[in-house]
PAZAPA-4460 file (N, C-alpha, C; in steps of 0.05 Angstrom, whole numbers, plus 32768, in hexadecimal, padded with zeros to 4 digits):
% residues 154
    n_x    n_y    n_z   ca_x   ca_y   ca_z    c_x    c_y    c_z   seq   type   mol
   7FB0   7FAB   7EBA   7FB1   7FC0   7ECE   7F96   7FC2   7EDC     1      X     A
   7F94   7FBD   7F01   7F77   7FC5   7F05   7F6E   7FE8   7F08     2      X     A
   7F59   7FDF   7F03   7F54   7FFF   7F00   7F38   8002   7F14     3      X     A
   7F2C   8015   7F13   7F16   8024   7F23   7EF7   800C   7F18     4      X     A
   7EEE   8006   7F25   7ED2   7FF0   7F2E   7EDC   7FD7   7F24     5      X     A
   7EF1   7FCE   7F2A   7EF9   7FB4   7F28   7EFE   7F9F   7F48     6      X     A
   7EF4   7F8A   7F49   7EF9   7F7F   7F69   7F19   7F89   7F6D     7      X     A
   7F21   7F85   7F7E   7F40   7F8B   7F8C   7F43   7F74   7F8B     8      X     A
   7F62   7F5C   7F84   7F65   7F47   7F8C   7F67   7F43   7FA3     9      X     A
   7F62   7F30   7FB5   7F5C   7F2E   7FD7   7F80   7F24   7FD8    10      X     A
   7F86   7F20   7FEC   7FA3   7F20   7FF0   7FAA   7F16   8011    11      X     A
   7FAE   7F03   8018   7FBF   7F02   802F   7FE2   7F07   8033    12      X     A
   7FE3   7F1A   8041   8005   7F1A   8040   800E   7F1F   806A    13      X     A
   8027   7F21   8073   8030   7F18   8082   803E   7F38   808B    14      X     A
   802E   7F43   80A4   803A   7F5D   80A9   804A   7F5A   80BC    15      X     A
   8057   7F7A   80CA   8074   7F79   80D3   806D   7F6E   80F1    16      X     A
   804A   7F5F   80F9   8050   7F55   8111   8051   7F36   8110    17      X     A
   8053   7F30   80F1   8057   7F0B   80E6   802D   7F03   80EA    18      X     A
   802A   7F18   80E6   8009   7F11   80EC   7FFB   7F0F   80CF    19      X     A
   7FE6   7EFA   80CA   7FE2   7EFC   80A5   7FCA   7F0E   80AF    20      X     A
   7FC1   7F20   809A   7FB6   7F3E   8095   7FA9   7F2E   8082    21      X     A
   7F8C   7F34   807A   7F88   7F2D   805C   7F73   7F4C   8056    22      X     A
   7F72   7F4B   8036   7F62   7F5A   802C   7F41   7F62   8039    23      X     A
   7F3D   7F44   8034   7F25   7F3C   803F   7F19   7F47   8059    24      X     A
   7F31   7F49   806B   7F28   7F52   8084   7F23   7F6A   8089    25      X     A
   7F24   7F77   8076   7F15   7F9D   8079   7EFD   7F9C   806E    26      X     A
   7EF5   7F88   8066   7EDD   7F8A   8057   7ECC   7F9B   8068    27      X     A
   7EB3   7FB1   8061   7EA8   7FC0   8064   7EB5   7FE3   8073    28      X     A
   7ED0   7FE0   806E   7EE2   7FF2   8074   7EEE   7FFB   8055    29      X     A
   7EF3   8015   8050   7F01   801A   8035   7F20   8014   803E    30      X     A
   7F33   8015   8031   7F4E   800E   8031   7F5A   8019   801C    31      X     A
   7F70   8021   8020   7F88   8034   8014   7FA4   801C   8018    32      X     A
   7FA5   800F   8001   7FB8   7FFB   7FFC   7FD1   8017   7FE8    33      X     A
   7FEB   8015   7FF6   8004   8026   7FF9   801C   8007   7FED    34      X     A
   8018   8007   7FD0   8035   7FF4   7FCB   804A   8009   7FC7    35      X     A
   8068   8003   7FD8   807B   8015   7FD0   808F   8006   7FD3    36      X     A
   80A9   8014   7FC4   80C2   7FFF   7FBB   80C9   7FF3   7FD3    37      X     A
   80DA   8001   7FE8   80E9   7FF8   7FF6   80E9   8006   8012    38      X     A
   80EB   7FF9   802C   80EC   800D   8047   8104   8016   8045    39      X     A
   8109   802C   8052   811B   803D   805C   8126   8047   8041    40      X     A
   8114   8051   802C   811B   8060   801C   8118   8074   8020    41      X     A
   811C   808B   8015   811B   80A9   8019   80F7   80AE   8014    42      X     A
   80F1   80AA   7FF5   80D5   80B5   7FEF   80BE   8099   8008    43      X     A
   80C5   8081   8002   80B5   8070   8013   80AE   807A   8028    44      X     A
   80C4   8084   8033   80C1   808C   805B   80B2   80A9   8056    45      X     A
   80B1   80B6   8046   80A3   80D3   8046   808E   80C8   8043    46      X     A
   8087   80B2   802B   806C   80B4   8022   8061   80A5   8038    47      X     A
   8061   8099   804A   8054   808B   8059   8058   809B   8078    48      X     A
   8063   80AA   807D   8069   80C1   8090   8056   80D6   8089    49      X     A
   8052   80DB   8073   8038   80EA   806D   8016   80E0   8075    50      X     A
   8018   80C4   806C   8003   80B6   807B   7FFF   80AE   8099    51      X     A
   8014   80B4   80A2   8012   80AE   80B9   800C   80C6   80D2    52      X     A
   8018   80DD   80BB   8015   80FE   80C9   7FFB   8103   80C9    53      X     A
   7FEA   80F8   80B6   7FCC   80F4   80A7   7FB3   80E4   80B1    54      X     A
   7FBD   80D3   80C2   7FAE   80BE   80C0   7F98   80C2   80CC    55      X     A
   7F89   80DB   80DF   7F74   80E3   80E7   7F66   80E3   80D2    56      X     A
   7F6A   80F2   80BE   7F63   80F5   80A3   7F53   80E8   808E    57      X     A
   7F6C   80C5   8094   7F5F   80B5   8087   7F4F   80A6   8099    58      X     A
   7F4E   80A7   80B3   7F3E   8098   80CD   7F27   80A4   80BF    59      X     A
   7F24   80C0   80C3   7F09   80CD   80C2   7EF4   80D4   80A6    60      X     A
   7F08   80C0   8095   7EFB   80B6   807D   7EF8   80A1   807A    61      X     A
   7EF5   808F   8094   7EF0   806E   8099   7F04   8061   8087    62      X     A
   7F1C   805B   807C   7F28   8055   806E   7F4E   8050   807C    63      X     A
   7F51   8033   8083   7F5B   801D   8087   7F81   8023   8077    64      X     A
   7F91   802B   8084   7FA7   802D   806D   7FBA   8015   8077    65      X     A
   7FC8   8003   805A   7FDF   7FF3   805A   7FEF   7FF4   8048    66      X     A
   8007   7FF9   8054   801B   7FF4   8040   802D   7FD6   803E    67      X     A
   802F   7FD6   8017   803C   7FC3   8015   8052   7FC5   8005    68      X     A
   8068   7FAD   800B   8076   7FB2   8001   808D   7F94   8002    69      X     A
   809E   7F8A   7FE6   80AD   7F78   7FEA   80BF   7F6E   8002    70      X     A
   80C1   7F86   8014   80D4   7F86   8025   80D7   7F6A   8034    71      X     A
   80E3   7F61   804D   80DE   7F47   805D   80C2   7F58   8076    72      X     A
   80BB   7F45   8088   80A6   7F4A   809A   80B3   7F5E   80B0    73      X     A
   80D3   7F4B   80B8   80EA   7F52   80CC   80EB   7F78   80BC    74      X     A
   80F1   7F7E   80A4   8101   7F96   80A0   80E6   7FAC   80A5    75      X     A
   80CE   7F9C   8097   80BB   7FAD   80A5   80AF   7FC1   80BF    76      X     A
   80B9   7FA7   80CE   80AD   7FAA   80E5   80C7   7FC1   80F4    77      X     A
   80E2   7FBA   80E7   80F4   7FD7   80EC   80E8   7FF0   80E6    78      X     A
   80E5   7FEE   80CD   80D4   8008   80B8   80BA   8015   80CA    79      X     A
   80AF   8005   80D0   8095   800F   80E0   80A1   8018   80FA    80      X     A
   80AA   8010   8107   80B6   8014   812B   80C5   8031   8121    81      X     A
   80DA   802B   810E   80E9   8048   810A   80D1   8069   8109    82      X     A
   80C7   805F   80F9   80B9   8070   80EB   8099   8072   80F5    83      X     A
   809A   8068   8108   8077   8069   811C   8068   805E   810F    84      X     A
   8063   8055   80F5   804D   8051   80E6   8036   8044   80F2    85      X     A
   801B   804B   80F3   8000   8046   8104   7FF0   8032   80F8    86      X     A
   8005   8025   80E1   7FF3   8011   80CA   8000   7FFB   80CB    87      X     A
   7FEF   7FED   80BA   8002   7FCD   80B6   8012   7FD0   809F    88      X     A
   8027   7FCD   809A   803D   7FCA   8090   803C   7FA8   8086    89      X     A
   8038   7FA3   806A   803B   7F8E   805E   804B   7F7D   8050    90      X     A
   8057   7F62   8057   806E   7F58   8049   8062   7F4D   8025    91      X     A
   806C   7F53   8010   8069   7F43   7FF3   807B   7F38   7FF4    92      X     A
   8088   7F28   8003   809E   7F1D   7FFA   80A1   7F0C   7FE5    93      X     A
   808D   7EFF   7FDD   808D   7EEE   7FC8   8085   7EFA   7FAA    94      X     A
   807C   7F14   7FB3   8073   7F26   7F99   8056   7F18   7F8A    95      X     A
   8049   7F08   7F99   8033   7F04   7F90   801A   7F1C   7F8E    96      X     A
   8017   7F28   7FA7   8014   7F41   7FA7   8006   7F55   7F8E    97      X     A
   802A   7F5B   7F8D   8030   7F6F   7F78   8030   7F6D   7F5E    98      X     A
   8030   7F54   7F59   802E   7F46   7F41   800E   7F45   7F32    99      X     A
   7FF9   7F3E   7F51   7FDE   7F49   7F4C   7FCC   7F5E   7F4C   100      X     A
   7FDC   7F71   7F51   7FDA   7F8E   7F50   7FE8   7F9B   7F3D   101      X     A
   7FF5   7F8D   7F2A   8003   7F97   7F0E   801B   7FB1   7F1B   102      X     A
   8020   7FB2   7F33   802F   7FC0   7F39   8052   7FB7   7F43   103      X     A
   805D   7FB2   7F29   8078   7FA5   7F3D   8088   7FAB   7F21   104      X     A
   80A3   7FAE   7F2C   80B3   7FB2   7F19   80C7   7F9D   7F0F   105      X     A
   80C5   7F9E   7EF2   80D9   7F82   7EF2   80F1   7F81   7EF6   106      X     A
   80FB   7FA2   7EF5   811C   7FA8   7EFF   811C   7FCB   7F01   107      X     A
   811E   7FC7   7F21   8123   7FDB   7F2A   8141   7FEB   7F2B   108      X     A
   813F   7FFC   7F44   815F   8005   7F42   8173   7FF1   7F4D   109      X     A
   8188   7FF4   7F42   819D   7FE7   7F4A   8198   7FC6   7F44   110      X     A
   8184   7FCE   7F28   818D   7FB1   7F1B   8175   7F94   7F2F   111      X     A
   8169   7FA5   7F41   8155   7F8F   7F59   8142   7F88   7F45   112      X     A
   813D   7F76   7F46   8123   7F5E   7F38   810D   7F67   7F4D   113      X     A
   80F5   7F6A   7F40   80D6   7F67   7F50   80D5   7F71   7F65   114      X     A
   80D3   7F91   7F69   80D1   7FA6   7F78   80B9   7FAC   7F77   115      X     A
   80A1   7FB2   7F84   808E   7FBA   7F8B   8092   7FDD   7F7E   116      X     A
   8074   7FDF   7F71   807D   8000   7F61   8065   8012   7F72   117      X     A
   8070   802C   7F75   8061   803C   7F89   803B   8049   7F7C   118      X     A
   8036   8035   7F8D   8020   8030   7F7D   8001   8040   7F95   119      X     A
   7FEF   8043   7F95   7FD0   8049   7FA4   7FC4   803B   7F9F   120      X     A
   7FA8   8035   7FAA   7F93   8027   7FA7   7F87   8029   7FB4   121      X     A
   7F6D   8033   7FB0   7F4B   8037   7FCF   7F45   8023   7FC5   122      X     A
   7F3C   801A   7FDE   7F27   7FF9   7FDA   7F18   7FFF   7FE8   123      X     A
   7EF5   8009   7FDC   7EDE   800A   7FE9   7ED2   7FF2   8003   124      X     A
   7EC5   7FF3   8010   7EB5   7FE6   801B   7EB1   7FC0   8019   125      X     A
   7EAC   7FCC   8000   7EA3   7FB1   7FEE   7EB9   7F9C   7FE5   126      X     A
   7ED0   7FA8   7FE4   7EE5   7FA4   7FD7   7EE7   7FA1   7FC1   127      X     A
   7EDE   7FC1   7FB4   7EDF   7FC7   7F9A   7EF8   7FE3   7F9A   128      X     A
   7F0A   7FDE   7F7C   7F16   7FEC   7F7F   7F0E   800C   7F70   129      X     A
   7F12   8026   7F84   7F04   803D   7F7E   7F1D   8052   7F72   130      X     A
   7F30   8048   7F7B   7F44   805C   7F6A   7F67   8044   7F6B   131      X     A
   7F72   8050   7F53   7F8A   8046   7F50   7FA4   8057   7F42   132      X     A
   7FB4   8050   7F49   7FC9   8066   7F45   7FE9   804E   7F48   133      X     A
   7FF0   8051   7F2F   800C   8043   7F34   8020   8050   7F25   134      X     A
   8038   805D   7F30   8042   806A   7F26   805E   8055   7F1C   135      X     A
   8069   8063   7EFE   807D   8056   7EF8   8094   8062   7F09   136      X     A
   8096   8078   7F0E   80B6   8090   7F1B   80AE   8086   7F3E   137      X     A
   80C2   8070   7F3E   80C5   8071   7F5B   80CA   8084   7F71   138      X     A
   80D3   80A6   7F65   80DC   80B4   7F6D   80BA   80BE   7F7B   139      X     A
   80A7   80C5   7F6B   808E   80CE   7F69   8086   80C3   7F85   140      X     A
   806D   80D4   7F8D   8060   80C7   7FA2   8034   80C9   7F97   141      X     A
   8029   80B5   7FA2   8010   80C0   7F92   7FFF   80D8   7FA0   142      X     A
   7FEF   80DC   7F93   7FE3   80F4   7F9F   7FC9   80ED   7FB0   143      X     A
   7FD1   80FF   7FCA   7FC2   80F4   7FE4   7FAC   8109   7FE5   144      X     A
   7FAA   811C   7FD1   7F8B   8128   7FCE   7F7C   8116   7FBB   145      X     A
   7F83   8114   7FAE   7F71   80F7   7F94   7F6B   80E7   7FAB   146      X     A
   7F7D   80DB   7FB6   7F75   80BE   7FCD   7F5D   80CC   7FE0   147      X     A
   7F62   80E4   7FEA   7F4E   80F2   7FF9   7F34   80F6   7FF1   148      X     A
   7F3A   80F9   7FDB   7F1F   8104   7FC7   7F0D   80EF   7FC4   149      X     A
   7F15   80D6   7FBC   7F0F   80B8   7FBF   7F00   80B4   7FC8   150      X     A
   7F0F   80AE   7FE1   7F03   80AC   8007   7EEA   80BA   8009   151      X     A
   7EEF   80D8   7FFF   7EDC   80E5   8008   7EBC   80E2   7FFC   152      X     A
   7EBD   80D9   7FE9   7E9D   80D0   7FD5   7E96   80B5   7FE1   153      X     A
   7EA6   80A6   7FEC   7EA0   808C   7FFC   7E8F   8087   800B   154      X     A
***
């Protein structure tokens, strides 16, 4: 499990504009990496509708937000258009990802193999990781004063 002053694994993945995104490229920006099960879920679309209601918030704590998630790049890029989202929206499709972030489930609901688990993560500057939060209750959402609080000693 990573935890708090450990590097972040660097990561290239493929967002909903087919564009590769990597970790690497925020470097000297903090980042709020958002793994969640599935788009067009009920808690997903709040929790990321919250960040998006927010995102002055996290602008004005210099801090970079992406969400990821197993989904395809195509369902993403629905998920984001529906739902306004002002971030990059990330494909795991291969679950490499999530698999290096110890956040993935081996069987989710309805019996689905390797679901991405609703997980946080600030990634300082440096690309060191400053806080982490992975919840097992998909239902749960993490807490966006902790993530704030983070940000804010940064």
């Amino acid at each position: 499990m990573l935890t708090p002053g450990q590097k972040a694994p660097d990561f290239t993945l493929f967002n909903s504009d087919k564009k590769e995104v990597s970790l690497s490229s925020f470097t000297g920006k903090n980042v709020i990496i958002l793994f969640f099960p599935m788009a067009f879920t009920s808690v997903c679309t709040a929790e990321l509708c919250e960040m998006r209601d927010n995102i002055a918030t996290y602008s004005g704590l210099n801090a970079e937000i992406v969400g990821i998630s197993v989904d395809s790049p195509f369902t993403l890029a629905k998920f984001k258009e529906d739902q306004q989202l002002p971030f990059d929206l990330l494909s795991d499709f291969n679950k490499d990802v999530s698999k290096a972030y110890d956040t993935i489930y081996e069987t989710f609901a309805m019996n689905m193999k390797g679901v991405s688990k609703r997980s946080a993560f600030v990634i300082d500057r440096d690309g060191v990781i400053q806080y982490a939060e992975v919840l097992e209750n998909a239902g749960e959402v993490p807490s966006f004063q902790a993530i704030q609080e983070t940000l804010a000693k940064l």
